[in-house]
C-alpha positions in Angstrom: 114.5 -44.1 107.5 112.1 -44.5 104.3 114.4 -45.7 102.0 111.7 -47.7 100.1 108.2 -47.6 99.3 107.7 -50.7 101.0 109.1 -49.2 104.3 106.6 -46.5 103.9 104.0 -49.6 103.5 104.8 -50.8 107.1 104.7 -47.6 108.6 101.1 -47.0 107.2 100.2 -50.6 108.0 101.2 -50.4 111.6 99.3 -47.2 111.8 96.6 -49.0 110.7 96.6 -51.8 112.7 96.9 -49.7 115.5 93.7 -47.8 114.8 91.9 -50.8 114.2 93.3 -51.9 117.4 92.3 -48.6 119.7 89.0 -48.8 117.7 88.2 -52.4 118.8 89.4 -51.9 122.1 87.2 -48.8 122.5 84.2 -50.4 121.3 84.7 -53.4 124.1 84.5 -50.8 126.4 81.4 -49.1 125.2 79.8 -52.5 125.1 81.1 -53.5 128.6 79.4 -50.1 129.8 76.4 -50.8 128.0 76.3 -54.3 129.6 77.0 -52.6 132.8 73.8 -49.9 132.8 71.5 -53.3 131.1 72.4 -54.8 134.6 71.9 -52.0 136.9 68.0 -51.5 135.3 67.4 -54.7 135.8 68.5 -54.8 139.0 66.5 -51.3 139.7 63.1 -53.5 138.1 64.1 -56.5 139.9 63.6 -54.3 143.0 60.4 -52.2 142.6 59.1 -55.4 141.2 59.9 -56.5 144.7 58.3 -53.9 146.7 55.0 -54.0 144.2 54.6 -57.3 145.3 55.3 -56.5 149.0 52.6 -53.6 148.8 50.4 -56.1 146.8 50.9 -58.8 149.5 49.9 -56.0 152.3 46.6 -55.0 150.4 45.6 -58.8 150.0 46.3 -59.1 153.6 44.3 -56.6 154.4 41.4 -57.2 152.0 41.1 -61.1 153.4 40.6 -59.6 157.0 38.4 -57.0 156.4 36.3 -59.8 154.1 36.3 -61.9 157.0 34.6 -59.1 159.3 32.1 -58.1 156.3 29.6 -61.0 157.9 29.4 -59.7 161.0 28.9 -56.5 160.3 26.1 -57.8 157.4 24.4 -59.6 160.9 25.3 -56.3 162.5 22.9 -54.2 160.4 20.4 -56.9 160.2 19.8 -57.0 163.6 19.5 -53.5 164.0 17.0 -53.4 161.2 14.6 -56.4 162.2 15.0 -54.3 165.4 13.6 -51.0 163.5 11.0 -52.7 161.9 9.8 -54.7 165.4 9.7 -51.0 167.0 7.8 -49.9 164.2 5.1 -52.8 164.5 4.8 -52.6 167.6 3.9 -48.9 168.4 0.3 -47.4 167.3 0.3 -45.1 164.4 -0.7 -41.6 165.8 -3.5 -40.2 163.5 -3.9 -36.4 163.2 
């Protein structure tokens, strides 16, 4: 089997290579796993990213409406107190 030192070269060389081969091989796989969890957190920001901007689209919704209904209830009030103030004119002052 070993007859020469150079056979004993070989063997050691082809355990080598085959090291160097498992070791590569293994660190494709680590980087194809790392790859793979980069892509599932961006795909998990990509979609609360999406529901932030749903919510954020809701609360501008809402904020525009109730915006539009802040006039009438400013005319609202207004009304109510030209109406306290007429009342107010209008009846005597009771004097003790």
């Amino acid at each position: 089997m070993l007859v020469t030192s150079i056979d004993l070269f070989w063997v050691v060389l082809s355990f080598v290579i085959l090291f160097v081969g498992v070791a590569v091989g293994w660190g494709f796989v680590y980087i194809a796993l790392m790859l793979r969890d980069i892509q599932q957190i961006t795909s998990g920001l990509r979609k609360k990213s999406e529901v932030v901007d749903e919510i954020l689209d809701i609360i501008k919704d809402r904020v525009s409406s109730a915006a539009n209904q802040i006039p009438t209830f400013v005319n609202f009030a207004a009304k109510i107190i030209q109406g306290f103030k007429e009342k107010k004119k209008s009846s005597p002052k009771k004097k003790k």
